[in-house]
N, C-alpha and C positions, 0 to 999 in steps of 0.2 A: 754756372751761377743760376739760370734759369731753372735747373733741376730743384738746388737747392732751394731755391724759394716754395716751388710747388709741394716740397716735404715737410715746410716750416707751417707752407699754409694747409695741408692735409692735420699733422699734427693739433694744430689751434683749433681745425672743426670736430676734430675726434674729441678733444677735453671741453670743447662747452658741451657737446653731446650729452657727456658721462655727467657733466654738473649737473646740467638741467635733469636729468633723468633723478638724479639722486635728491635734488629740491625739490621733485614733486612728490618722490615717497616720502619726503619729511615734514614735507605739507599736507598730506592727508591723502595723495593719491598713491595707490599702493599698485601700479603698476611698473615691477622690478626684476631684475631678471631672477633666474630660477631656483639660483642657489640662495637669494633670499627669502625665494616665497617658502622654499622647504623649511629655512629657520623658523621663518614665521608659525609653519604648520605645528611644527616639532612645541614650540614655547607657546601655543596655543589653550586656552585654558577650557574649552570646549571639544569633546571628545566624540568619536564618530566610533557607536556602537555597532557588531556585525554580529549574526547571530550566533551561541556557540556551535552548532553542529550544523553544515552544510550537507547539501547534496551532495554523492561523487560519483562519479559517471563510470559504467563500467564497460568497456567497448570488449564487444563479444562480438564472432560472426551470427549474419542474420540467418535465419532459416528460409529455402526460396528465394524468393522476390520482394518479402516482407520486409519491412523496418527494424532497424535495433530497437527495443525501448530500453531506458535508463532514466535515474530518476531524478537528472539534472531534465528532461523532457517536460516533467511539469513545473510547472511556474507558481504553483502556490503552497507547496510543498515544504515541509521542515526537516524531515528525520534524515535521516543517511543510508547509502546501500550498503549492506554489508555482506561478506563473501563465506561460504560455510560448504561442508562437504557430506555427500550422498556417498558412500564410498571412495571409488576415484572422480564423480564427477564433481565437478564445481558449480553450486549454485549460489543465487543472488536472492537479497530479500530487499526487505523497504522497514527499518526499525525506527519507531518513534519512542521516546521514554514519553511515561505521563507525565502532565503538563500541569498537574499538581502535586498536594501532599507531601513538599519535599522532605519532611522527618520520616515519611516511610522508605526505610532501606529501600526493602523486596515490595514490589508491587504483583496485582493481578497481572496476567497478560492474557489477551486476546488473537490468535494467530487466525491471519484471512487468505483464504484460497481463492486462488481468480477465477474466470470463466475460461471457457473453452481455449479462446486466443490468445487467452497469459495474460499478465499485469500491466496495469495501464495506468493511468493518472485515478481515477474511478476508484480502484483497490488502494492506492494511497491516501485517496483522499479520506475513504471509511477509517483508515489508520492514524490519520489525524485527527477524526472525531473520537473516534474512543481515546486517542492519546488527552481530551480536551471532556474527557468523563472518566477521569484518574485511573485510566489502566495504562500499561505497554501496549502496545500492537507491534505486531510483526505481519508484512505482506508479503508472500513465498513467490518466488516464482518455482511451479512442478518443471517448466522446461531449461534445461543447459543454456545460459545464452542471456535469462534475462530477455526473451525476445516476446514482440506481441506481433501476431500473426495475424496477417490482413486475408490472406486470401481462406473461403470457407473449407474448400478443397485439402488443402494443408491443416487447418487447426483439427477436423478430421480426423486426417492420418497421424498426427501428434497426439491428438488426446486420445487414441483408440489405443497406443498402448500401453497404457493406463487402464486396460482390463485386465492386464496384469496384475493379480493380486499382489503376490509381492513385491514388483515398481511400485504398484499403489504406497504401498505400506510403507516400504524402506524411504520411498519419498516425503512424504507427512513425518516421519518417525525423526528423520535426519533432522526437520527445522525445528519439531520438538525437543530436540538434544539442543540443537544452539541454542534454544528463549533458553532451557534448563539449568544450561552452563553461567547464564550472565546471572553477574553478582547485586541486579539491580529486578530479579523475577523471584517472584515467591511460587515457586517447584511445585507446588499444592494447591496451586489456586492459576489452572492453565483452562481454555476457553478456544475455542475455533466457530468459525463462522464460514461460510461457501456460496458461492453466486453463482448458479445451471453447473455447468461440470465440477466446479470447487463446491456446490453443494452435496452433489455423489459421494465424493472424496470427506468430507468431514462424516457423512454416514455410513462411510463404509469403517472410518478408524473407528466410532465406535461403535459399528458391529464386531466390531475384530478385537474390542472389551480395552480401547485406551482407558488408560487412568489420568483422565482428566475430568473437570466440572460438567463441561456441555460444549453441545454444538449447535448450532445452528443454519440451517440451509435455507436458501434462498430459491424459489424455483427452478427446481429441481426434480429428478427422477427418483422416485421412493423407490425403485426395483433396485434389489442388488445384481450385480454381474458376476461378485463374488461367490466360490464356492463355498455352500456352509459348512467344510472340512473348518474356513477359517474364522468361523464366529467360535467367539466366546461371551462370557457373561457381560453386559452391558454394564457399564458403569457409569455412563455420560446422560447428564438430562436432554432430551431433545428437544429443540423445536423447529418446525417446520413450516414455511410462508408459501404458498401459492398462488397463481392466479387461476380462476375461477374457469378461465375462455381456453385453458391448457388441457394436455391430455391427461399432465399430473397430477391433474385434480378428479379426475375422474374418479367414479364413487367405490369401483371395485380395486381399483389402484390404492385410493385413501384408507379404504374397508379392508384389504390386505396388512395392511402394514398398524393401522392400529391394532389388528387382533395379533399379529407379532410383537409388538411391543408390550402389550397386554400378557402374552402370555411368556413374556421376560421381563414382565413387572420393571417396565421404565417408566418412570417420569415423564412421558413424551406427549405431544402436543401437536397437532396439525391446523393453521389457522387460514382458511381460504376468504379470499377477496374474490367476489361473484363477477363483478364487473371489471375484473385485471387480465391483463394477456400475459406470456411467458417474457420476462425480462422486467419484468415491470419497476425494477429499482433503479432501472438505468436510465437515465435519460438521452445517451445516445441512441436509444434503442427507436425515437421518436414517437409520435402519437398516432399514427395514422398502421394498424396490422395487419392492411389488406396485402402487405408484400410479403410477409416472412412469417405472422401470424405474433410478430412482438410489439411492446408499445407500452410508453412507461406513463407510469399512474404513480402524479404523485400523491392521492391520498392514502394507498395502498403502501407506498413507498413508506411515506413517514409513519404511517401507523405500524407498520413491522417495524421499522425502526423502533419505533418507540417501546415496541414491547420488547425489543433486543435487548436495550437500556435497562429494562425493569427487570429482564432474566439473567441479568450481568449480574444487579444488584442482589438476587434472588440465593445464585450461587456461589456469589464471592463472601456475601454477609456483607457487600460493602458499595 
């Protein structure tokens, strides 16, 4: 008997329970259990936009001791990594579409080489500004991996064999074939740009006579490593940004390469900033060169920029 009552009286507190809970979601308090708040979501007339193209992470091994990068790693980032092939190797990019002009099918593209240590937030972030000055951008990574390499030691011994001319080339050449393949790049209207080793690499492709608009390098070394078995006729406009406080600005260095250019009638251009040190677009690089001899300047920074902008517009017509 005594059992039963205790089950008569468990039952009576379980159903005012459910009452009350249920008269206060119909009173205006909408704390209910779960499978109503989903209704609720579902028959909501207020919709929760996400962007259409995310980041996707590509987990590769690191090189060394160094870190993965991938482009879920920065946080203000829009475009997506996409995976594309060097023969059998597999590499990773950073693609934004432009962020305007949506009646133009095929757009300009812009393809960005990174520095010494590989892609970083820094090379995505330049691809989000051109993507936000109506081109494509694509961010390459040159190493297997998708990897940015911390130690100096290692970035080094990875980018040294990259004086391989034909690494060089087959590598540039491969991320050229992907922008080329998408149905959203106008084939005819392709652009590279390089920051210290990703500036070598855009001046060597067009010594070696890509058929593309231009290039542009960012302090960088004007000396080629390549043999001139592999120049051909120049077809790319150049331009060239330096700092002032570098070696690559040096007058016999600058006085070389203009009279090559010269006597390959290019379009090309060298613009030194007096007062900038090597790195100078970065502002990781900080302000103080008494450690490494780099240090970013951002008046030199924007002002290249700005005529980047202008040299886009120059040779796209747009």
């Amino acid at each position: 008997m005594t059992n039963k009552i205790y089950i008569l009286l468990f039952a009576a507190i379980f159903a005012n329970l459910v009452f009350l809970n249920y008269t206060n979601y119909f009173s205006g308090n909408k704390a209910v259990p779960s499978a109503t708040n989903t209704a609720a979501i579902q028959n909501s007339s207020s919709e929760v936009t996400l962007p259409s193209v995310m980041p996707k992470a590509v987990e590769e091994p690191v090189i060394g001791d160094d870190q993965v990068f991938t482009a879920t790693s920065a946080t203000e980032t829009r475009g997506e990594t996409v995976l594309y092939k060097d023969g059998d190797v597999t590499l990773s990019g950073y693609w934004v579409p432009a962020n305007c002009n949506p009646g133009d099918k095929k757009k300009p593209t812009v393809i960005i080489i990174h520095q010494w240590r590989g892609m970083r937030q820094f090379e995505m972030g330049r691809a989000d500004a051109i993507s936000d000055s109506c081109y494509n951008a694509f961010a390459l990574s040159m190493y297997p991996g998708n990897v940015f390499i911390s130690s100096r030691a290692e970035a080094e011994r990875e980018s040294k064999k990259f004086h391989d001319a034909d690494l060089r080339l087959s590598r540039i050449k491969a991320a050229v074939d992907y922008v080329k393949s998408r149905d959203d790049v106008d084939p005819a209207n392709i652009a590279m740009i390089g920051y210290t080793f990703g500036g070598s690499m855009v001046l060597s492709y067009a010594r070696h006579g890509a058929d593309i608009k231009g290039v542009v390098a960012f302090h960088s070394s004007l000396r080629e490593t390549m043999d001139p078995s592999y120049y051909n006729d120049i077809k790319a406009a150049i331009r060239v940004f330096e700092g002032g406080k570098t070696r690559f600005a040096e007058k016999d260095a600058v006085d070389k390469f203009k009279q090559e250019m010269a006597e390959k009638n290019v379009d090309a251009q060298v613009v030194i900033y007096p007062d900038a040190y090597y790195n100078f677009t970065d502002p990781a690089a900080g302000e103080n060169p008494s450690d490494d001899g780099e240090a970013y300047s951002r008046e030199a920074a924007e002002k290249s920029w700005a005529a980047t902008l202008e040299f886009f517009k120059q040779i796209f017509g747009k």
